[in-house]
N, C-alpha and C positions, 0 to 999 in steps of 0.2 A: 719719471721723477721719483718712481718710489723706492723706498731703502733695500735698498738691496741687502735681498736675500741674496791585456796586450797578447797581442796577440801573437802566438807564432810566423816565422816569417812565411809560412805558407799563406797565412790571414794577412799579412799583409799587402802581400802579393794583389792580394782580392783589391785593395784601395788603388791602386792604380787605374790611368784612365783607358779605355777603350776606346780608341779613336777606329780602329781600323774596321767594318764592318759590321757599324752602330748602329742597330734599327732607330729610326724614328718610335718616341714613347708614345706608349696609347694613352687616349684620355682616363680610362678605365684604369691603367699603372698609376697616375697622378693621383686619381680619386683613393686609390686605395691606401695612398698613405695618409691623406687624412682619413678613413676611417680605421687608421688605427691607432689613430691617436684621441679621437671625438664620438662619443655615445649620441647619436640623432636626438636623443630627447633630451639632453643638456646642453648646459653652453656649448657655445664652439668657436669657429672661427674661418672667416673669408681669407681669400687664397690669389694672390696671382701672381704666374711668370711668365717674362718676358724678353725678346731674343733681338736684337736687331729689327727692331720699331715691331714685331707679330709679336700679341700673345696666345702663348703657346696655351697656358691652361687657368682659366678662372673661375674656381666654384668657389662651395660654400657648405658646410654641414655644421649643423647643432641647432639650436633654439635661438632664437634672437629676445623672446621674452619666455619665460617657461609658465607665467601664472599664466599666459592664454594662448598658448603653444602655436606662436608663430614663427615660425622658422627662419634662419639665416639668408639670406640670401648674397649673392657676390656683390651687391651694392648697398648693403646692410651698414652702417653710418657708426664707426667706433672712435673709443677716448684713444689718442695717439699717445699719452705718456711724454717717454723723452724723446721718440719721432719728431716732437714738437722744434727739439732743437738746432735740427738744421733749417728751418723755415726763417729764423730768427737768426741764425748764422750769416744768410743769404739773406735778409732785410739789411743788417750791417753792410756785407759787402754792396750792396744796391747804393747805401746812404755812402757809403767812403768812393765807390764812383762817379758819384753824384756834387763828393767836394763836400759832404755838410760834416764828415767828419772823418778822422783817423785813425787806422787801426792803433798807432803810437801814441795817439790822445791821453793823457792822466785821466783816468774817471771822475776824479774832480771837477774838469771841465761840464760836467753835465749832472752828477749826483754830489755838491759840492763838500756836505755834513758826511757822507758816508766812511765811518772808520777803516783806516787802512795800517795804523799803528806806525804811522814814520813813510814805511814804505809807496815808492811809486808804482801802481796799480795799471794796466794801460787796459785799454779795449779790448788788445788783443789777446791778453792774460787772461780776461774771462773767458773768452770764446773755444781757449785752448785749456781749461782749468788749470790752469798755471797760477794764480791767480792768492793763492792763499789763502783767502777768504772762505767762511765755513760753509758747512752744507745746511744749514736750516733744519730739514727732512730726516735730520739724524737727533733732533732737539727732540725728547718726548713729549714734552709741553708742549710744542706746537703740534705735533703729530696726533696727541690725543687729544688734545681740547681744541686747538684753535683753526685746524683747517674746517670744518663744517662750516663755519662763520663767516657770516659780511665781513668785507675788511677792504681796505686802499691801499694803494701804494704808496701812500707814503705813511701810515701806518707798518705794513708789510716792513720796510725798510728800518721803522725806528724799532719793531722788534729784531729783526737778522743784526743790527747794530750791535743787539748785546752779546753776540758769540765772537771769542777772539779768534784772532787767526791761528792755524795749528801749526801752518806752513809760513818757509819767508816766501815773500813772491818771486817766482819762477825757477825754485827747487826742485818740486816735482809735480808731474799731474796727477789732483786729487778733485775727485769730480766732486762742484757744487751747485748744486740748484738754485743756489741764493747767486751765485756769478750772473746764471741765465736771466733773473729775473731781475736784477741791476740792468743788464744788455737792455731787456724789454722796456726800462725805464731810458735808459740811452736814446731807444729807437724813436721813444714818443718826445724826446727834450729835441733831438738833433733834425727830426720830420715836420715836430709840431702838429704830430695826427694822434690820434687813438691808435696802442698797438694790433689790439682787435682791427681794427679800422684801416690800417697799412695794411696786413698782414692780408687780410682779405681783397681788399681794392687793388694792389701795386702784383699781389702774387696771385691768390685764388681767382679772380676775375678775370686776370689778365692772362694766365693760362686756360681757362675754361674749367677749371676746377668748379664743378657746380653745387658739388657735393661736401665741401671742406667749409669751417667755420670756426670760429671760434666760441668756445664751449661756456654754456652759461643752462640757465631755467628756461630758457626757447624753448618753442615746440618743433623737432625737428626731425622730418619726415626719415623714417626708416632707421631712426636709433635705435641701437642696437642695447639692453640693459645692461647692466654690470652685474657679475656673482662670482661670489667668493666659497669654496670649501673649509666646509669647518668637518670637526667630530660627527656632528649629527645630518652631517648633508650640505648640499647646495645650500647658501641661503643668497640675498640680494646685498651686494656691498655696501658698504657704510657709505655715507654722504660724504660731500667736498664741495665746497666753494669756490667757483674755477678762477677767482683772483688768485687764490692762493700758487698756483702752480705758475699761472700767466704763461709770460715767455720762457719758460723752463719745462709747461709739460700741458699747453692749454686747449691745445687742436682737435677738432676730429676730421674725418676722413672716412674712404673708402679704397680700398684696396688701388681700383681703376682710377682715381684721383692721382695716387702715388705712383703710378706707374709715369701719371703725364705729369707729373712734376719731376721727376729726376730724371726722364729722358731731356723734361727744359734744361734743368739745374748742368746739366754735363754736356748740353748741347750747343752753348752760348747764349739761350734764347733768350733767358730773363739775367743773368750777369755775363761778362766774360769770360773767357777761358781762361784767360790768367786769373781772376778769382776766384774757380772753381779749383785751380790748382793748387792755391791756396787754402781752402776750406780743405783737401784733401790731402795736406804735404803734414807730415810726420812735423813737431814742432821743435826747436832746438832748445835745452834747459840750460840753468848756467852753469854745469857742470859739462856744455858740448854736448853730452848725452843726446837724446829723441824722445820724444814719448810717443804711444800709439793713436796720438789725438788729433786730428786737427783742428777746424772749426765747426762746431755742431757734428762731426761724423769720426769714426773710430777706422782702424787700419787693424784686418787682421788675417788669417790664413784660412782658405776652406781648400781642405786635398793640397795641389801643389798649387793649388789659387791666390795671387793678391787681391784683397774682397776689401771693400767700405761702405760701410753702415750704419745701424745705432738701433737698440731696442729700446725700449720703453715697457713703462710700467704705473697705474694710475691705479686709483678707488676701484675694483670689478674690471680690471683689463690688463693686459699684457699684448704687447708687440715687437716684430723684429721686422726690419726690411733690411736688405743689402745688397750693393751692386758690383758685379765682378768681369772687371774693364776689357778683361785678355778673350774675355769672350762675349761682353755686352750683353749680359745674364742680368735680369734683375727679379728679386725675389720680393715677396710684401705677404706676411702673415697676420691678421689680427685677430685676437682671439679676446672672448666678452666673459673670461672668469681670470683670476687672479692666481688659479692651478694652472692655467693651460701652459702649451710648452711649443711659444712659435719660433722656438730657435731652430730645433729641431723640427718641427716639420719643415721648415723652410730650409735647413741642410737636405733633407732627402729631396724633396722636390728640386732643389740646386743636383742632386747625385745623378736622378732621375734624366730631368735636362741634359746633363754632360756626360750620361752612362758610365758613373765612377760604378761599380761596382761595392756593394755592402757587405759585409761578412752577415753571416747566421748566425746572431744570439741566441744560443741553443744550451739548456743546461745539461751538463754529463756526469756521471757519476766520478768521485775522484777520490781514492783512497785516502783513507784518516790523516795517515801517519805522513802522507804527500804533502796535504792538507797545513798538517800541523806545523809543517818544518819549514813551511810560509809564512805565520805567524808572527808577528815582532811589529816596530817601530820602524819605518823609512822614513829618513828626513828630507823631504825635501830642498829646505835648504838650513841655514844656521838658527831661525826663528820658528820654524812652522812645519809638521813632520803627518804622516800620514799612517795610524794607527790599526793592524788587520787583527782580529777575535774571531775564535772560532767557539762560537756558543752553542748546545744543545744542537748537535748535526747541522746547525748554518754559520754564515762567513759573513762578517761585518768590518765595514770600512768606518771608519770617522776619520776627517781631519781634523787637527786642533780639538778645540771641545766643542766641536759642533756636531749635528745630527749623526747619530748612528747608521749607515746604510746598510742595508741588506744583499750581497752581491753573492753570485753565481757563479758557480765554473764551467766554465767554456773548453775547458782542455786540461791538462796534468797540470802545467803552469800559468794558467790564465783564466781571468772574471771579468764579467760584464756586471752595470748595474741595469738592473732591470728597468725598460721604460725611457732609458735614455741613449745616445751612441758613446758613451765612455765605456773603456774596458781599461785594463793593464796585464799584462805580463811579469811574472816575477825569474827573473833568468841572472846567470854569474856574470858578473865582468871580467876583465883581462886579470884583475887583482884579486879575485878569488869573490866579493862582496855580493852581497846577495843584491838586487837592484829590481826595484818595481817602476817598468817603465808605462806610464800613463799615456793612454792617446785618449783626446776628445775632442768630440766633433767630425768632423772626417780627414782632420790632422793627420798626417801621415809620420810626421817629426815627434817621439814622447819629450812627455817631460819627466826625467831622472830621477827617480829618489830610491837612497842608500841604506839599507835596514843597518844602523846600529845597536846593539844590545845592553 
């Protein structure tokens, strides 16, 4: 729920998959990509993949608390963020096969007061953020003052009131947290339970989820703490009040939890398959368009993979998990600092699994004047351009006006950023124009952009 923050074609060659005389990965290959992502004596993060019902490898490296240096373990107990939002996805579809309600429903039917400016708002509009309705977690007011605090839902609701919509409904998908935590409110009008209280009884119980809950001042065995990097070090993240996130970001979990809830989720066990198909189908706008949403889970590409997912992000936590159908791959990262980065280790551990091959981020020495005449403004498109500097003997990226990167060359035309799998290549097009083609993640398709001057 939290606000979001090329290569030659020899190198590319390297992204393709090797099927044909694939050794099986060592545990020891798995391990080694989280440690090189995770220092043993800080945060870290629990790990696990999984293949056609065996998992293949589930550890665990870093500190689970650092004031008394207990270590991670693979069943170490993290805040799921927005992981949260498929749980709550699948309570809907539970309750709409059940008859108590419809995905075509007006919200009104069940949050009657709740402003929608004219517009008709349905169920299925929140679940896909279609919905118009703001995002809350972009309010600084509530960000900085009011999520520590007690609070209800129906408090909750009569503050999210006073942000207008930015969107009409079902223009575009724009993620909001305030949609998810309406649903959560839906779940408990149309059940007549506690969301807490469904969520655990209908879903964590009833898969053997033993380790899943919802998150509150309990005392709960094998939590794992939250930390945040600042200037001067680790420190322990700020507080939150787990009303505030609810059905939008409320859950914890463990890695082996999540493995046996989306082998249910995809298997028929706890909804049908035609709901699950659902929750997974790209959503239609009213422009005909798609977005890459569906319910509670996102649609995207890893290598030549169709993959779905969703990360998260809370007070001292980050998470990614995502599952990739063509080969019944499923990945789950969670990581207990608000730096860590389980997109990508769960990309390599996904490589690893499939034997994509990775290129070598390696820095090489590259002539000034090479250097230089790389330099300039690519736009990416007509709004948003991606700006290279070459400062004092190094090379710096920024998009827009955001953070300055520090990037390295890989080759006469080509830079990685350090620490992550993005690179680009800067090569001529057919029309003579200089062209910074971007890959990230283990994309194999860039994304374009044109140096204008």
């Amino acid at each position: 729920m939290k606000r979001i923050t090329i290569l030659s074609t020899v190198l590319l060659v390297c992204l393709s998959v090797n099927v044909a005389f694939a050794k099986p990965t060592s545990q020891s290959e798995y391990q080694q990509v989280l440690s090189s992502y995770i220092d043993e004596n800080g945060p870290g993060a629990a790990v696990i993949v999984s293949q056609h019902g065996k998992v293949l490898f589930k550890s665990a490296l870093g500190q689970a608390n650092i004031e008394h240096q207990i270590p991670l373990t693979a069943d170490s107990v993290f805040r799921l963020g927005s992981i949260t939002k498929q749980f709550t996805a699948a309570a809907i579809m539970m309750l709409a096969e059940q008859g108590k309600l419809s995905l075509h429903d007006d919200i009104h039917k069940f949050v009657p007061n709740f402003p929608t400016e004219g517009q008709k708002v349905t169920v299925e509009h929140l679940l896909t953020h279609t919905s118009g309705i703001a995002n809350y977690t972009e309010d600084e007011h509530i960000w900085d003052n009011l999520l520590p605090t007690p609070t209800t839902m129906d408090d909750m609701l009569t503050e999210f009131a006073k942000h207008p919509m930015p969107l009409k409904t079902g223009e575009a998908m724009r993620y909001s947290n305030t949609g998810y935590v309406l649903l959560g409110k839906i779940i408990e009008v149309a059940s007549k339970e506690n969301y807490a209280d469904f969520i655990e009884q209908h879903i964590f119980a009833k898969l053997g989820m033993k380790n899943s809950q919802y998150g509150g001042r309990q005392i709960i065995a094998n939590r794992a703490s939250g930390y945040v990097q600042t200037e001067t070090g680790v420190e322990n993240s700020g507080p939150v009040n787990m009303m505030w996130p609810h059905a939008a970001g409320s859950l914890l979990s463990t890695v082996a939890d999540l493995n046996i809830w989306f082998k249910a989720l995809r298997s028929g066990t706890l909804i049908s398959k035609e709901s699950y198909k659902k929750m997974t189908s790209p959503f239609v706008l009213n422009d005909k368009s798609t977005s890459d949403y569906g319910y509670g889970l996102g649609r995207f590409e890893i290598n030549k993979y169709d993959a779905i997912g969703h990360s998260g992000g809370i007070h001292g936590f980050v998470t990614n998990a995502f599952y990739i159908p063509e080969e019944d791959l499923y990945v789950a990262v969670l990581n207990n600092s608000e730096s860590g980065n389980p997109r990508d280790i769960g990309l390599l551990l996904a490589a690893k699994a499939l034997n994509i091959d990775i290129p070598e981020f390696k820095a090489v020495e590259v002539d000034e004047n090479k250097i230089a005449a790389m330099m300039g403004t690519y736009w990416v498109n007509e709004e948003s351009k991606r700006t290279l500097t070459f400062e004092d003997g190094s090379v710096y990226s920024q998009r827009d006006g955001g953070h300055k990167w520090l990037i390295k060359p890989m080759s006469d035309n080509s830079f990685y950023f350090e620490g992550s799998l993005s690179y680009f290549a800067i090569e001529k097009n057919e029309q003579g124009e200089q062209v910074m083609n971007f890959y990230s993640g283990l994309n194999t398709k860039p994304d374009a952009a044109v140096m204008k001057k």
